[in-house]
C-alpha positions, 0 to 999 in steps of 0.5 A: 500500500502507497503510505499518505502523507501526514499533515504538516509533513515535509518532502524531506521527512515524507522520503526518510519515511518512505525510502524502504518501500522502494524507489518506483513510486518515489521517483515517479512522485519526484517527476521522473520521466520514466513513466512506466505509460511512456514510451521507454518503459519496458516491462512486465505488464502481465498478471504474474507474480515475477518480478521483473529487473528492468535495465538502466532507465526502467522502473518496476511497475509494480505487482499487476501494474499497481503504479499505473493504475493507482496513476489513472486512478489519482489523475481522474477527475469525474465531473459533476453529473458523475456522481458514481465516479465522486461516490467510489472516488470519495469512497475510496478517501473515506475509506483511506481515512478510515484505515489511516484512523485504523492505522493510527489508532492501531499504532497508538494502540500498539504503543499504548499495549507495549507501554501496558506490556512493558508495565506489566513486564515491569511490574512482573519482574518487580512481583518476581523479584520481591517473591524471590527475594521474600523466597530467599529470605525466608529460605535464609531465615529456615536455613538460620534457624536449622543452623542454630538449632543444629548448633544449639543441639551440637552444643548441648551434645558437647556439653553433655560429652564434656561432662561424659568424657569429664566423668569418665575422665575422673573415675578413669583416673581414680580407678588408675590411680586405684590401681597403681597403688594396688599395684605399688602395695603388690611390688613391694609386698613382691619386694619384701617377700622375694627378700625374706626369700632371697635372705633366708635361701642365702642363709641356708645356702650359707649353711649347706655350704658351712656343712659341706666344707665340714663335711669335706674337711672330713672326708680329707681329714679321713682320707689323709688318715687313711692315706697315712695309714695306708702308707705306713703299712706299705713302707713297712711291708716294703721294707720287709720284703726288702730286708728279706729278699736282700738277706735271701740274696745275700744268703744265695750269694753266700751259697752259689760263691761258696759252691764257686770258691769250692768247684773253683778250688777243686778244680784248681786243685785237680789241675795242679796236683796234676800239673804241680806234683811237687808244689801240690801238697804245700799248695794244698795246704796254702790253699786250705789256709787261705781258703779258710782265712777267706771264708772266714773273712768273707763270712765276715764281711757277710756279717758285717755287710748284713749288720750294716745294710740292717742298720742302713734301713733301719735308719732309712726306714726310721728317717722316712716314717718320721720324715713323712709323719712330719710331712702328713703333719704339716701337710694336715695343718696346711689343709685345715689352715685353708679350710678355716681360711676357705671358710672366713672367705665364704662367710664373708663373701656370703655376708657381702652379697646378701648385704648387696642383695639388700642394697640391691633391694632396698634401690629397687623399691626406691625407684620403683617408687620414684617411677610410680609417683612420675607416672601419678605426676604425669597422668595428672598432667595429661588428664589436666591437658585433657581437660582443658582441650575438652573445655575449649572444644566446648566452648568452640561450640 
């Protein structure tokens, strides 16, 4: 539709509000020459849709040649007995004032319903955002409150833990200290008990050991007597066996050189009577004179060599009974000498470990004691830390 000027509208404000509907009916409302009823105009003028591009100096006539109609249709003039030609002419201005008043009554409405929808746009997104801000707050408000309540039931709860664990704390303490003085009463009964035990086993080994010594002492004392005893008679018999095995072979010795002396002079004799016949008689005699001279002198001798071997071991056996009672003597001093002092030694060595055992004992049980206050002193300490933990986590809460 070709828009109508509005009153009081310029040329310059009519073309700005008409330059998008095309340049056909602008430039024939400027008087251009280019009319499309001229000569030079070539275009379409059947009944069809297509658009026709004219070249250069054509103009598009428009949809089932509108331009030339609306042409004819402005230039007709009816005359005054015309009358249908002014009532369709008339009509059509009527009717061109009617949708004009449409047209503006429509864009006044237009407005009027974008500034009622832009209101109520307006008003909506105000209700909106009043009724998030009131969803939030109150979703702010419950979530305050959950968060206080939940914080007032995680206080009370850690209140009522505090005064739990506090008294659990207490009597945990008490029954610990409870039992470390039970305990303490135990090791030292322990300790005096296993002293008295420790004493009285020392004391009887002390007197088994004392038996034992005396019992050793006498055994040795019956065994030196016994080996004394021993060795006397041995000595005694070995000396008579010595004594006559010597006197048997003296005796044989005497025998077997009187039996040689005798063949040997018989057979001398024999010999020189057979070789000396002259010199036999008086060799005879000297013979006979020494011979008898000789056995006399070596039954001597014999005699003498017996008496004096008698006297050698008499003497001998003398000295070494006497040599060796002396030293089974001594040799009995020695060992009750170093029994007594084996004695004193175990005596005191006994005296000394059990006063080291009682010392020892005695260490024990002061730090035993030492160590159990330490461990009261640093319970105390801990349950102290304990509590003050407790009592800041509470009052964190």
């Amino acid at each position: 539709m070709i828009p109508m000027r509005k009153d009081g509208e310029t040329d310059a404000q009519y073309k700005e509000r008409t330059k998008d509907i095309g340049p056909t009916y602008r430039n024939y409302e400027e008087g251009s020459s280019s009319d499309p009823r001229s000569s030079t105009y070539t275009g379409n003028s059947s009944n069809s849709n297509s658009d026709v591009a004219g070249t250069t100096g054509t103009k598009d006539p428009g949809t089932y040649n509108y331009q030339q109609i609306m042409d004819d249709f402005y230039k007709y003039e009816p005359g005054e007995d015309d009358a249908e030609g002014r009532s369709y002419k008339m009509g059509l201005a009527g009717d061109m004032i009617s949708k004009g008043y449409d047209s503006d009554l429509a864009e006044k409405m237009a407005h009027t319903q974008a500034g009622i929808s832009k209101d109520m746009m307006g008003t909506q997104a105000d209700l909106d955002m009043r009724n998030q801000s009131v969803g939030r707050e109150e979703e702010f408000k419950y979530g305050m409150d959950s968060m206080k309540a939940q914080s007032d039931l995680q206080n009370d709860f850690a209140n009522k833990q505090f005064d739990r664990d506090t008294g659990m704390l207490a009597a945990t303490g008490e029954q610990d200290r409870m039992n470390i003085t039970a305990t303490g009463q135990e090791n030292r009964l322990g300790e005096i008990t296993k002293g008295e035990q420790s004493r009285l086993n020392i004391g009887a080994q002390g007197q088994q050991d004392r038996q034992n010594i005396t019992t050793q002492g006498n055994v040795d004392l019956s065994k030196i007597g016994a080996q004394g005893t021993e060795d006397r008679a041995n000595i005694s018999t070995q000396q008579r066996e010595q004594g006559s095995r010597e006197q048997g072979n003296i005796g044989a010795q005497g025998t077997e050189d009187r039996q040689n002396i005798s063949t040997q002079q018989m057979m001398q004799g024999a010999r020189e009577q057979a070789n000396i016949g002259a010199q036999g008689a008086q060799d005879r005699e000297n013979i006979r004179t020494q011979q008898s001279a000789q056995g006399d002198r070596e039954v001597q001798n014999i005699r003498e060599q017996g008496d004096s071997d008698r006297a050698s071991i008499t003497t001998q056996q003398s000295t070494q009974g006497e040599r060796e009672k002396g030293n089974i003597s001594t040799q009995g001093q020695q060992d009750r000498a170093s029994i007594g002092t084996q004695g004193d030694v175990d005596v005191k060595k006994i005296g000394a470990e059990s006063d080291r055992d009682v010392r020892n004992t005695q260490t024990t049980g002061d730090e035993g004691r030492k160590t159990m206050d330490k461990e009261d002193e640093l319970t105390a300490k801990k349950s102290n830390r304990q509590q003050a933990r407790s009592r800041s986590l509470a009052r964190a809460f």
